[in-house]
N, C-alpha and C positions, 0 to 999 in steps of 0.2 A: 611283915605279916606272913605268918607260915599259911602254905595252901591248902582249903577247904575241898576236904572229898567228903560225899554222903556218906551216912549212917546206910544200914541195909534192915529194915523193920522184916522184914519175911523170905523166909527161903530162897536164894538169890539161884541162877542158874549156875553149872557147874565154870569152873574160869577154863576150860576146855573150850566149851560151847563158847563163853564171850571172848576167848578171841579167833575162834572163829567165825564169830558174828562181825566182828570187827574188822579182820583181813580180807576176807570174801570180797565185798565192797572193792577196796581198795584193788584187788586184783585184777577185776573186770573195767574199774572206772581208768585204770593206769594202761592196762591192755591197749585200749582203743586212742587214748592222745598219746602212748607210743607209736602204734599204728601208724597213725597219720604222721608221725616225724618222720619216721622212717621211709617211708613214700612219698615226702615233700617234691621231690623233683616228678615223679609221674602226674601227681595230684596236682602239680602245677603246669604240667602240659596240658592236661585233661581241662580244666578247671580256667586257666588262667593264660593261657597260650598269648606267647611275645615273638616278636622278630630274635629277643638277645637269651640264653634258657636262663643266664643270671636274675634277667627280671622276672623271669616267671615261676624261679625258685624264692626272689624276695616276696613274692606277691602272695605264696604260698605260705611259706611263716607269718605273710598278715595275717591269713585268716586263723591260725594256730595262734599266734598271741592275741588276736582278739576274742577267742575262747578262752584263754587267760582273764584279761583283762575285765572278763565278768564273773570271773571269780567272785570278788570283794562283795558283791552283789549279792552271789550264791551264798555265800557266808553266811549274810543279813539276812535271807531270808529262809534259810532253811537254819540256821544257829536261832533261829528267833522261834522256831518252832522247836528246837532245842530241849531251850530254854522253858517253854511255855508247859507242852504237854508230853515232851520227854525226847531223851537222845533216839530211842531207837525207832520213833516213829518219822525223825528226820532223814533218818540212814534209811529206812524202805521207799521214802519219796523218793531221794535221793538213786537210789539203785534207777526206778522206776525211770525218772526225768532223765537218766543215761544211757537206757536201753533202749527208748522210741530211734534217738536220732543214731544210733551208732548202726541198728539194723537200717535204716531209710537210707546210709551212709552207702552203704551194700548194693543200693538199689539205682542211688542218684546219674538221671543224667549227664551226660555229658555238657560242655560248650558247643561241639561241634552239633549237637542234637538241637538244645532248646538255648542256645544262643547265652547271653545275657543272665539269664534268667538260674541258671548255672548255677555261676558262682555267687548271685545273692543267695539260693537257698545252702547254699553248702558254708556261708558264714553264718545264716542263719541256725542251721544245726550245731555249727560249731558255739555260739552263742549258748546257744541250751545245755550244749555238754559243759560249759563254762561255768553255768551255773550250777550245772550240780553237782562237778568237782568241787565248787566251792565251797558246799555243806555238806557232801561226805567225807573227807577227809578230816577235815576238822573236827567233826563229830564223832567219825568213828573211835579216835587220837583219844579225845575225853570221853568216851565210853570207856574204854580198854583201861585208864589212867584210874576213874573212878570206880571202876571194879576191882583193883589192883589189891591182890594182899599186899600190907605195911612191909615196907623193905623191895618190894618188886615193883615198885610204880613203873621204868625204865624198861623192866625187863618184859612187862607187859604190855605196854604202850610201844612196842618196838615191832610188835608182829604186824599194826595196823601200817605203818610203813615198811614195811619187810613186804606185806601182801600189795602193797603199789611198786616196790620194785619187782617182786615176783609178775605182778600185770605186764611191768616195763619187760622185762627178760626174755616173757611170752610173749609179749610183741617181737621183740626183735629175733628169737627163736623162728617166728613163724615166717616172718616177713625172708628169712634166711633159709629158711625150706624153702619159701614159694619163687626166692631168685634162682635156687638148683634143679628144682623141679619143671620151671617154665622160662621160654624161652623170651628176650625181650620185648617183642613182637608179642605177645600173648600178655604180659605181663600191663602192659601199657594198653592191650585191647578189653581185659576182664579179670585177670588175675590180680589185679591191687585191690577188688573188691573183697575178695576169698576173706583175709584177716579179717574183713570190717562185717562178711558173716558170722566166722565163730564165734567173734565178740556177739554176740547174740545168743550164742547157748552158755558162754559165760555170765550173760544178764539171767537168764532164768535160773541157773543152780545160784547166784547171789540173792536171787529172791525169794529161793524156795527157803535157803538157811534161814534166812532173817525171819521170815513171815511165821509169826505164830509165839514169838519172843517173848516174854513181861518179863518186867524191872521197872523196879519203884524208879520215881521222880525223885528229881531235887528236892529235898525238904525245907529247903528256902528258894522260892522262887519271885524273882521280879515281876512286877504288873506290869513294865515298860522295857522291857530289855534293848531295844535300840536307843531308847531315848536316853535311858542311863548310859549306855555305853561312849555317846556323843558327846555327854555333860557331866557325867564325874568321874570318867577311866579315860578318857583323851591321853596323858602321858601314859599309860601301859599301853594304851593299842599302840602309840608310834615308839614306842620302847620292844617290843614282842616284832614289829614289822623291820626293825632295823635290824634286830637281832638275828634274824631270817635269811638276810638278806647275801651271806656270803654262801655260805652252805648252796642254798638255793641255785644260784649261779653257777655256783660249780658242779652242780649235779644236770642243770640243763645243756652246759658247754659240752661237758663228757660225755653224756649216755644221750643225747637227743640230738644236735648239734653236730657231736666228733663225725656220726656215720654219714650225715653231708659232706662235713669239710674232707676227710679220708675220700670221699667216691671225687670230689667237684677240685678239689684241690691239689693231692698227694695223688689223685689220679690210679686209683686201684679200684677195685672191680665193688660193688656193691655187696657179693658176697664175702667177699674178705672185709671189710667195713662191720656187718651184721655179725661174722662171727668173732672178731676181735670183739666187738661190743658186748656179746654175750659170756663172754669168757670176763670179761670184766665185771658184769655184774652178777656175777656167779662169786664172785668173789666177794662182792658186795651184801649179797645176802648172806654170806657166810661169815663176816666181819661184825654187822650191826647188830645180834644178837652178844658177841663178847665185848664189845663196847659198851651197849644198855647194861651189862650185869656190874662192868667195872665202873660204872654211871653212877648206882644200886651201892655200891660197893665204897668207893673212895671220893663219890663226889664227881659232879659232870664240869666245876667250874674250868679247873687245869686241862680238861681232855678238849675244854672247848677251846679255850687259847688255844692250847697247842696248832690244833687246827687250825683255826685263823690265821695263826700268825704263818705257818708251814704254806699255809695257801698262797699269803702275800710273797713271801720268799721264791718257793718254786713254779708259781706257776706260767713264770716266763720261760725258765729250761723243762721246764716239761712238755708244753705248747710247742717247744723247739723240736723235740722228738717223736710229736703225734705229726708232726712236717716232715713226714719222712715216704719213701719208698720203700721201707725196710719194713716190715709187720711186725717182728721181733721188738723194734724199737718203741714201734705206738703202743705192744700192748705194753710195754713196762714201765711207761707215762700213764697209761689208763689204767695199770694193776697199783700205781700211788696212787693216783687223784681218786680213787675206791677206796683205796683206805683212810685219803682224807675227809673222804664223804660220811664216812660211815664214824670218823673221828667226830665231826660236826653234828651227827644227826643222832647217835646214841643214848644224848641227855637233852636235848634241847626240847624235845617232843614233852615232858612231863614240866620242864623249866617252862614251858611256852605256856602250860594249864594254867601252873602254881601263878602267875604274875597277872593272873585275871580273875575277882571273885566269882565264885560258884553259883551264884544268882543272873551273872550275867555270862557266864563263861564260853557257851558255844557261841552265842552272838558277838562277843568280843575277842574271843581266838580267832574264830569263824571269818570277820574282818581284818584285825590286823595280819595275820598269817598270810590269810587271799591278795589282798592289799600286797602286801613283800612281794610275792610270788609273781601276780601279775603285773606290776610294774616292774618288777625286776628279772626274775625266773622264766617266764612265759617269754619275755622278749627279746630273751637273750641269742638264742637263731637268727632272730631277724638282726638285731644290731651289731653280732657277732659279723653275719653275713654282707653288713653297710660297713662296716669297718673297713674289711680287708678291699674292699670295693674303693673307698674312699681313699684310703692310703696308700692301696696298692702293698700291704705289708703282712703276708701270711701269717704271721704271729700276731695279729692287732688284737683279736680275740682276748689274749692274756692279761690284756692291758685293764680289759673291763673285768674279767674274773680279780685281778690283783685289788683293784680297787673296790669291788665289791666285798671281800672278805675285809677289806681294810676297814669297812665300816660299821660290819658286826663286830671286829677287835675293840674296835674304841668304843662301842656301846655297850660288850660286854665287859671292860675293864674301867669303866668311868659310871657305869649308869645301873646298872644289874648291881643290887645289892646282895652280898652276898649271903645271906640268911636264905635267900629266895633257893639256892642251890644246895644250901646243906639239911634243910629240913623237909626235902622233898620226901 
């Protein structure tokens, strides 16, 4: 089945504007759950205080992967309004349902303050932000896809995730200012709030873009889009969620993840963590635009292997070199695994559209994608972090990244028919 994009009956906005409508979102929603990676050891003293810092660094990544894990959720319910009365009225909710908790974020309590009471509201907002990742990204992805001139589908659906790593960059940009500028003692008394401010004038310029938008609807649209998507696309959503599932992984190990293990492990300073990381994903947004074009160009199937498979291969001696005391060495483990990400992530964004019909599409990307992510993506920190705890083996991390990509290989090389990749 080749993939259904809209017809356009009336004067469409310029593709300037839509993918600026597109990235915006993503910038501000990636800004703030980088934020929080990046601060997982403050936010866990703050928040979650232990006798051991390791538990109250793992206790930390729970509440981050349990704003994950309501992804799939957010998917369903803002893909369902999608679906219903249009992409872009999902992506303003969306903005909206991520800007309450990421300012409140700025404001919260302490443990030492209101006790308990803490760290339920700070899962609770993570919760909410869970959800609304979960229906903007997805939506914005098939916004950008179905606006796309013929031939650019790739090259256009590429700036929606470009604009979540550009969020990610600025998070850790800022988070990297705010350790040179303040001392640790301040940093841990009021400065881990600063980021989870700005992110708050990045929520109003994402809402002023979007706000005031039209663009026609689907021309076929479902009367039931979750109900369809449970009872007659069940094998695409768990074919789309597997598919996902290397990539993913490997982009929460590296860019969310590595700036833990570098400060908690390899034992270097938080600002050298922040700026290796930013130096790598600088590289990364400058990668995933010539990947989406050669996507456009020769086909995303062979660029997605490659990846896969390059991921199972190295990512044991690459892990082996982000274990270092040397910076030199991590960042030339994190200047490959950018390029493998960006290997992975080039085609798979329009691939992931096409394998869901257009009647159901944001509520069925919207889930299976969220789904990947959250069981897989989101909790990689945390299991990353039980690993090496468990084993005692600073490299156990690699073990789950290898295996994770091993399982988008076999799903893309047995189960993704290939028509799906060449008529995109």
């Amino acid at each position: 089945m080749k993939p259904s994009f809209p017809s356009h009956t009336r004067p469409q906005p310029s593709l300037t504007r839509i993918i600026l409508v597109g990235l915006i979102g993503n910038v501000m929603e990636w800004y703030d759950f980088a934020v929080y990676g990046y601060f997982a050891m403050v936010i866990g003293d703050q928040f979650f205080p232990a006798t051991d810092p390791a538990v109250s660094l793992i206790a930390s990544f729970g509440a981050f992967a349990a704003g994950f894990l309501m992804r799939p959720i957010g998917g369903l319910v803002f893909g369902r309004i999608g679906d219903l009365v249009g992409r872009q009225r999902a992506m303003l909710l969306s903005v909206i349902a991520m800007a309450v908790p990421t300012v409140l974020m700025s404001m919260l309590p302490t443990y030492a303050t209101v006790g308990i009471a803490a760290p339920m509201v700070l899962v609770g907002l993570r919760i909410i932000q869970g959800l609304s990742v979960g229906g903007e990204f997805t939506s914005s992805l098939i916004f950008l896809a179905e606006h796309a001139p013929p031939g650019r589908r790739s090259l256009t659906a590429i700036w929606g995730n470009w604009g979540a790593v550009l969020g990610i960059l600025l998070g850790s940009g800022v988070g990297w200012l705010v350790t040179i500028w303040l001392t640790e003692a301040q940093i841990q008394s009021w400065g881990w709030r600063v980021p989870f401010a700005i992110g708050g004038l990045l929520a109003l310029l994402a809402w002023l873009v979007r706000h005031g938008l039209h663009v026609d609807l689907p021309p076929i649209r479902s009367e039931s889009p979750v109900k369809e998507v449970f009872t007659r696309h069940r094998g695409s959503i768990l074919r789309v969620a597997l598919l996902n599932v290397g990539t993913g992984v490997a982009f929460y190990t590296v860019f969310i993840y590595a700036v833990s293990y570098i400060r908690n492990v390899d034992h270097l300073t938080e600002s050298v963590a922040l700026e290796l990381n930013t130096i790598s994903m600088l590289m990364l947004l400058v990668l995933l635009p010539i990947v989406a074009w050669l996507s456009d160009r020769f086909g995303s199937r062979g660029i997605l292997t490659l990846a896969n498979m390059l991921l199972v291969l190295l990512a044991y001696p690459l892990f082996q070199l982000i274990h270092s005391d040397q910076p030199s060495l991590i960042l030339t483990a994190e200047l490959v695994f950018a390029a493998l990400v960006a290997m992975g992530t080039g085609g798979i964004l329009v691939l992931n559209a096409s394998l869901i019909p257009a009647p159901v599409r944001c509520t069925g990307l919207g889930f299976a994608y969220n789904t990947s992510m959250g069981l897989f993506g989101g909790t990689t920190p945390l299991i990353a972090a039980w690993l090496i705890q468990v084993t005692n083996d600073p490299v156990a991390p690699a073990y789950w990244l290898l295996t994770a990509a091993g399982i988008s290989l076999l799903t893309l090389v047995f189960w993704v028919p290939k028509g799906h990749l060449t008529h995109i």
